[in-house]
C-alpha positions in Angstrom: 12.9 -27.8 30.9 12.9 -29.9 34.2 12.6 -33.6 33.4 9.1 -34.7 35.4 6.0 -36.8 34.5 2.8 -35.7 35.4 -0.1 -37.8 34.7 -2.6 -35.8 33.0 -4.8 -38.1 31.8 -6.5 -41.7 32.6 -4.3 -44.2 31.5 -2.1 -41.5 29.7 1.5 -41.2 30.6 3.2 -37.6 29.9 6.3 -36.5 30.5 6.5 -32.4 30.7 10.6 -32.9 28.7 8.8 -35.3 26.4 8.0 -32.3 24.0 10.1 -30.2 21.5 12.1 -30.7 18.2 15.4 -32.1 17.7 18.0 -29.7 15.6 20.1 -32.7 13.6 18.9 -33.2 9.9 18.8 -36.6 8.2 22.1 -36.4 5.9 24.0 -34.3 8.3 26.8 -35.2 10.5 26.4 -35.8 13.7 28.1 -35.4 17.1 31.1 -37.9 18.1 29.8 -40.2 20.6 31.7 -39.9 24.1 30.6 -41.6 26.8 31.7 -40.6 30.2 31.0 -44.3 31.5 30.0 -47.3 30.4 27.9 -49.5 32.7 28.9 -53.1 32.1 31.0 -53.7 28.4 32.1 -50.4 26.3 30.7 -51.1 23.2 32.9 -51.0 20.0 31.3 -48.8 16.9 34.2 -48.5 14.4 32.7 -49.8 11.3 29.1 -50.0 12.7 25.6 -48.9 12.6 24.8 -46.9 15.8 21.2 -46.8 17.2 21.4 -44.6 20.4 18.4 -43.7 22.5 18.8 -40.7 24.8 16.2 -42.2 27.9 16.1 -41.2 31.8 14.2 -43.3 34.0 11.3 -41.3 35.1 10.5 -41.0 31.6 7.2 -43.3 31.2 7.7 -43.5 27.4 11.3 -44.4 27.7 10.7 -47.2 30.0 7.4 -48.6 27.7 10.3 -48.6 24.9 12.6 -51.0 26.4 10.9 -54.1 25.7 10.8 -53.2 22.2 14.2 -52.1 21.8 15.8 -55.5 24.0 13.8 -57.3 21.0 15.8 -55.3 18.2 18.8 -56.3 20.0 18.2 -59.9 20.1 17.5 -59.8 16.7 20.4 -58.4 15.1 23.2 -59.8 17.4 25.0 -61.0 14.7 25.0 -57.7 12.6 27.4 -55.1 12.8 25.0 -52.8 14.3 25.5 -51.3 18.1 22.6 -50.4 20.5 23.5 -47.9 22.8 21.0 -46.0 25.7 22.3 -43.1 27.1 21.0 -41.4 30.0 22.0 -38.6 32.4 20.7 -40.5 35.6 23.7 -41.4 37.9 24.9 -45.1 37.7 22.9 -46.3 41.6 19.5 -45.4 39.9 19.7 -46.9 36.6 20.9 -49.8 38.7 18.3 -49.5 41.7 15.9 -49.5 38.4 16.9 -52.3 37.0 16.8 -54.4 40.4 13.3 -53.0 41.8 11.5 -52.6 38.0 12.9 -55.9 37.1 14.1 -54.8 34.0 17.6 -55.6 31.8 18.1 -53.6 29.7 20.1 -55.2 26.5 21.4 -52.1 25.3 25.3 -50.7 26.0 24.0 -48.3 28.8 26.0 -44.5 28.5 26.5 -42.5 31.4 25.9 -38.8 30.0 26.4 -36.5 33.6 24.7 -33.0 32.9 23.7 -34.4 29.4 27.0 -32.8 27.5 26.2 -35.5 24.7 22.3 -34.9 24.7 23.1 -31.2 24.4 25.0 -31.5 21.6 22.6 -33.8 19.3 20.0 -31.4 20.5 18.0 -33.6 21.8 14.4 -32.1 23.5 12.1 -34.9 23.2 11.8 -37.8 25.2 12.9 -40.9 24.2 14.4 -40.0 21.1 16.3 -42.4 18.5 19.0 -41.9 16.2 20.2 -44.3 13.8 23.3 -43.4 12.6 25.7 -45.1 9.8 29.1 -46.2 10.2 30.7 -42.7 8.9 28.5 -40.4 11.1 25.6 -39.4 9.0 22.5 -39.3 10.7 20.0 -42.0 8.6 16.8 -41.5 10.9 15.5 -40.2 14.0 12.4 -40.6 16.1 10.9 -42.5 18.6 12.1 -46.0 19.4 8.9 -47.2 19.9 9.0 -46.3 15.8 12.1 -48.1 15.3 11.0 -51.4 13.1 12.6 -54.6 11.6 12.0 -52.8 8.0 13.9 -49.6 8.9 16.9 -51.5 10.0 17.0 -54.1 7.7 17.0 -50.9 4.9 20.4 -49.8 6.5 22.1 -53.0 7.0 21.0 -55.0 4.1 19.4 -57.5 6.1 16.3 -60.0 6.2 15.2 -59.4 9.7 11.6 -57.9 8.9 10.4 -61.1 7.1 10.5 -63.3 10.8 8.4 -60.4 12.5 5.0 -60.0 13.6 4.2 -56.9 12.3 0.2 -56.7 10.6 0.4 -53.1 8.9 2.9 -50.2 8.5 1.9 -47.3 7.3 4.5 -44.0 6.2 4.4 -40.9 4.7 5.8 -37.9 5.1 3.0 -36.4 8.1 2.8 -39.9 9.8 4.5 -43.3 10.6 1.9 -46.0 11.8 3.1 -49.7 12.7 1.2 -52.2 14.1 2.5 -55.8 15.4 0.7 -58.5 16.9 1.8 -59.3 20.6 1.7 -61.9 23.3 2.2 -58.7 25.5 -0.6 -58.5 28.7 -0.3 -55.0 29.3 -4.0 -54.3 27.6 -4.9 -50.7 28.3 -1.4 -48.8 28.1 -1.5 -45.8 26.3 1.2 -43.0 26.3 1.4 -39.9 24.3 4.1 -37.5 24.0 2.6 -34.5 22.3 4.9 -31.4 21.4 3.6 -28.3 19.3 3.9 -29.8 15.9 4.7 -33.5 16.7 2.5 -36.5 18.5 3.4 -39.5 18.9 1.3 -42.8 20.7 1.7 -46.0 21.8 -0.5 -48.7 22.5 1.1 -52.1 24.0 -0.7 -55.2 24.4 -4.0 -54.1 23.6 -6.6 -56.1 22.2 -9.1 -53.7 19.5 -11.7 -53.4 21.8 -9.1 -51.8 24.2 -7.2 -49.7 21.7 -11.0 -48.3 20.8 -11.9 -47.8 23.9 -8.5 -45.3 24.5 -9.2 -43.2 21.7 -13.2 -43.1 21.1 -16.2 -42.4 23.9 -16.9 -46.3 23.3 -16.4 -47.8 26.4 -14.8 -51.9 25.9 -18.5 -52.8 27.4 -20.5 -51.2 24.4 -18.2 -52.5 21.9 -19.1 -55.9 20.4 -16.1 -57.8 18.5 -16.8 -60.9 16.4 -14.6 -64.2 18.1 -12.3 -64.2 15.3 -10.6 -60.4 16.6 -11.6 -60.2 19.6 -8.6 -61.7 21.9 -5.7 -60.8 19.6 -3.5 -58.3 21.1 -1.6 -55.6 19.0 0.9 -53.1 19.9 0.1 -49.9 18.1 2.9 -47.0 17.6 1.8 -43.6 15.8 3.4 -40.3 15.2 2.1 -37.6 13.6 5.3 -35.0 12.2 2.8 -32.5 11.5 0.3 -31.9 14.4 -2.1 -29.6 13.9 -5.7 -30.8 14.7 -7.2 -30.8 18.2 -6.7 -34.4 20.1 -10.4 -35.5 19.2 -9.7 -35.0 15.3 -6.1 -36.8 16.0 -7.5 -39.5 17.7 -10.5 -40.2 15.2 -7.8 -40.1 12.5 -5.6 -42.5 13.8 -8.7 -45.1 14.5 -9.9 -44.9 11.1 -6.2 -45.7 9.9 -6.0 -48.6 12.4 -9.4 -50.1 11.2 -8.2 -49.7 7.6 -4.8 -51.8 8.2 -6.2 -54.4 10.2 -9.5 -54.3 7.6 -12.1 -54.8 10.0 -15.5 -52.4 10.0 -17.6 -50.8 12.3 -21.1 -49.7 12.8 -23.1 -48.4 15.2 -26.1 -50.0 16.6 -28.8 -48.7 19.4 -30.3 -51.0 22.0 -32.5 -50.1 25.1 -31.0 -52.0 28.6 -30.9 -51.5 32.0 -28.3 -48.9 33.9 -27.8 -45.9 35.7 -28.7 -42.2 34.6 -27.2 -39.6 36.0 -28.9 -36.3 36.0 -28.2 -32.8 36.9 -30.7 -31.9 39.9 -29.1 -28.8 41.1 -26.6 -27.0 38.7 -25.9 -24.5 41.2 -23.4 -27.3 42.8 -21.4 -27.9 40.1 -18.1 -26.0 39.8 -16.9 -24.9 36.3 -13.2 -25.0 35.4 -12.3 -21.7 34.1 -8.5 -22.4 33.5 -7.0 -23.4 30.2 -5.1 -25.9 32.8 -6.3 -29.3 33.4 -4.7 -31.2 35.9 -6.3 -34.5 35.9 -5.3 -37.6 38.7 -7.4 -40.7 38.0 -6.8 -44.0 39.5 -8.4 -47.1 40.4 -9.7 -45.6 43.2 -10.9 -41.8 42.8 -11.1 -39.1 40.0 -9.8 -35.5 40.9 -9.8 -32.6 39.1 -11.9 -31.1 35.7 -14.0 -33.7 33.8 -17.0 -33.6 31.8 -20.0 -35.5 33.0 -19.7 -37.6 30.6 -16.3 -38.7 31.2 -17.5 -38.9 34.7 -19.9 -41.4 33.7 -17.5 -43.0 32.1 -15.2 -43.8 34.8 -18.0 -45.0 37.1 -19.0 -47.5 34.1 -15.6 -48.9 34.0 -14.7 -49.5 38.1 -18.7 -51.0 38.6 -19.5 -52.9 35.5 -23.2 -51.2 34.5 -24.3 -49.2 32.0 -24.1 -45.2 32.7 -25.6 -43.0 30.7 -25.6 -39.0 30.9 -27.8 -37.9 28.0 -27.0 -34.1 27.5 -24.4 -32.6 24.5 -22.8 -30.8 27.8 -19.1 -30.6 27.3 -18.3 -28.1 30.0 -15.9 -29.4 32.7 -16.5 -29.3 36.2 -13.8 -30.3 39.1 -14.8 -33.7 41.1 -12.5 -34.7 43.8 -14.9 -38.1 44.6 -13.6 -41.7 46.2 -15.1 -43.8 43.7 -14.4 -47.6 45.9 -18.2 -47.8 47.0 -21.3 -46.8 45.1 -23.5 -45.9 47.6 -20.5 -43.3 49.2 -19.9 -41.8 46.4 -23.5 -41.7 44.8 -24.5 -39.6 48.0 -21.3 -37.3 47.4 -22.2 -36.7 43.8 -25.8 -35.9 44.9 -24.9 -33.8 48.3 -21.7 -32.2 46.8 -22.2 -31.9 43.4 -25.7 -31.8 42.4 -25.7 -34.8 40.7 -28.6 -37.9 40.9 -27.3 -41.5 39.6 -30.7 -43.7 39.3 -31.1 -47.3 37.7 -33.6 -47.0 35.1 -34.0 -48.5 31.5 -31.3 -46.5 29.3 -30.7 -46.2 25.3 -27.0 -47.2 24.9 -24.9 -47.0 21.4 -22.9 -49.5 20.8 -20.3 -50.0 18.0 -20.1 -53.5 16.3 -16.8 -54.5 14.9 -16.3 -57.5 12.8 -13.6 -58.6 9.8 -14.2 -58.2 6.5 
């Protein structure tokens, strides 16, 4: 499958190679590790624990992972235990990516050409981690967003996990869930590498309002956190081995878990405001989207391609700071392709183009009310 990343969603990072199973089995053997080149130090692994990570730079998740893993690495310096990224980009753009992104990586960087060692772990998902022990078995494998303190500290017989900031960590045998408190900025990152069975998500840097706000219809301005929560930033990573609900049932799973660990509740509460309505004043205008497809391209700046109306509204909420309500059950998607920089363009547009009215007048809103327990 060709390696590309296509941005499907707002805020949502996917990488088309991202998806698929890997064919090693925890127990089993695994491949010798030959590195065509080594870019900086070769690393040396006789009598160590190997974590590799098979990465390529336009790989969205891989990059997110970096921070996390150049933490692991400062952590266990002293341990016989060898970090090692391997990627099939040449050596000038893992170089030209480190210069322009800004980013050392801490890792031993492997050159894999035509990924001849990728191939043979079987390796279809994107990034993909393998912790391997000093005779070859394979221990663990996943995503190293998943990789934790605990996990390593299991294999090497180290202490690591008690100096870490992790909240909550939850396991079992359909899902891993870890949550750590951060000092991270990056507040509204989310990145999700579904496959047919498997689905993993990460969330870096976000405070709860922001974390709800990627995986509910609650917009950050209709959620109301008590002082004590509301600035702590968390970074959230999730996989799910067995996948098989529908992204709405995954999402409102993996909110409910969250809530529990960091034991804070949530109600919903009504109150009547000021805002904008938007109303459908000529259906004929609005086109439906009759593929399975959805190619969706949001930015700061415009929205194309199949929303609901609803999602529409909430898009304009976020970029213009008011209230927007649709009030219909409507979850049909219709294709936009609207400039949203200046209210009064595109309110025309959605009016003149699409059918659509967006009035100020006194609105209901929900809102959902977190506090600590």
């Amino acid at each position: 499958m060709t390696k590309k990343l296509l941005v499907l969603l707002a805020l949502s990072i996917l990488c088309t190679s991202c998806q698929g199973k890997q064919n090693l089995e925890v127990g089993g053997k695994t491949p010798q590790i030959k590195i065509s080149k080594w870019l900086g130090n070769e690393p040396s692994l006789n009598g160590k624990l190997v974590v590799i990570d098979f990465w390529f730079i336009n790989c969205a998740p891989c990059v997110a992972s970096i921070p996390h893993l150049n933490d692991l690495v400062a952590q266990y310096k002293n341990e016989k235990v060898a970090f090692l990224a391997v990627t099939d980009d040449s050596q000038k753009k893992v170089e030209d990516f480190q210069r322009k992104r800004k980013i050392k990586m801490e890792s031993f960087i492997g050159l894999d050409p035509n990924g001849k060692l990728e191939r043979k772990f079987g390796v279809e998902a994107f990034p993909q981690s393998y912790i391997i022990a000093a005779n070859g078995t394979l221990l663990w494998s996943g995503s190293p967003l998943l990789l934790s303190t605990a996990l390593l500290d299991k294999f090497l017989g180290t202490t690591k996990s008690s100096l870490t900031s992790k909240v909550a960590e939850y396991s079992s045998e359909k899902e891993h869930l870890i949550i750590r408190k951060t000092t991270r900025q990056s507040g509204g990152n989310k990145l999700d590498g579904p496959s047919e069975k498997q689905r993993r998500s990460v969330f870096l840097g976000n405070t709860i309002s922001q974390f709800i706000s990627a995986v509910s219809p609650f917009e950050e301005s209709r959620i109301v956190v008590n002082e004590e929560i509301s600035t702590l930033r968390y970074d959230i990573t999730h996989e799910d081995f067995d996948y098989d609900s529908d992204l709405t049932s995954y999402y409102e799973n993996l909110l409910t878990r969250v809530l529990e660990a960091l034991d804070i509740s949530s109600k919903t509460e009504d109150s009547s405001t000021e805002g904008l309505a938007i109303e459908v004043a000529d259906a004929a205008k609005l086109r439906r989207h009759k593929t399975s497809k959805q190619r969706l391209m949001i930015n700061d700046n415009s929205i194309k391609g199949a929303i609901t109306i609803q999602r529409l509204a909430r898009e304009i909420e976020k970029r213009h700071g008011q209230f927007v309500q649709f009030d219909s059950s409507d979850d049909q998607r219709y294709n936009f392709d609207i400039d949203l920089t200046e209210m009064t363009k595109f309110s025309g547009i959605l009016q003149s183009k699409y059918g659509l009215t967006l009035s100020s007048q006194k609105i209901t809103l929900q809102k959902l009310v977190l506090t600590k327990k």
